[in-house]
Steps between C-alpha positions, in 0.01 A plus 500: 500500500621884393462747729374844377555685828642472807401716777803585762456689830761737452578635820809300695380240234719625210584820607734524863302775656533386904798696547377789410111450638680438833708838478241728387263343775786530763591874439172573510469299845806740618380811357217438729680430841466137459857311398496123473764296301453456195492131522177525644380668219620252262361220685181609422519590148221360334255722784323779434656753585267661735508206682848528555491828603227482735669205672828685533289765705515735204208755567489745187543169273260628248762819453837253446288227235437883332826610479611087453312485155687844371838347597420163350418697192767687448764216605287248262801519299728343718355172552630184292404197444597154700790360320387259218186659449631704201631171335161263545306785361737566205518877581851574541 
């Protein structure tokens, strides 16, 4: 049987986007008064991350995911992909 699509969930999937999910969400933390390692934060990668917030103790969480999703943005460019993922898909 041929495939004519494949669907892929992107996010830490193909694409190695902890690292920086785990940053963003972790200066945001600090901004705030609230400084955990950031092992903590990468443990739960996968979370939303309001969830991780709020069970950090981070009270203005709704302000930090706001200013999260403009950093994410604009550091979109600096994520790359899992090594080998380039070569199964034949994109390199």
């Amino acid at each position: 049987m041929k495939y004519q699509n494949i669907l892929f969930d992107i996010d830490n999937t193909l694409i190695n986007s902890a690292g920086l999910i785990a940053k963003l969400l972790k200066d945001g933390a600090d901004r705030e008064g609230v400084e955990v390692p950031i092992e903590e934060y990468r443990k739960r990668i996968g979370q939303p991350g309001e969830v991780i917030l709020r069970e950090f103790g981070v009270k203005n969480w709704q302000n930090v995911l706001a200013r999260y999703l403009i950093e994410f943005n604009e550091n979109m460019n600096k994520l790359t992909y899992f090594v080998g993922i380039e070569q199964m898909l034949d994109i390199g």
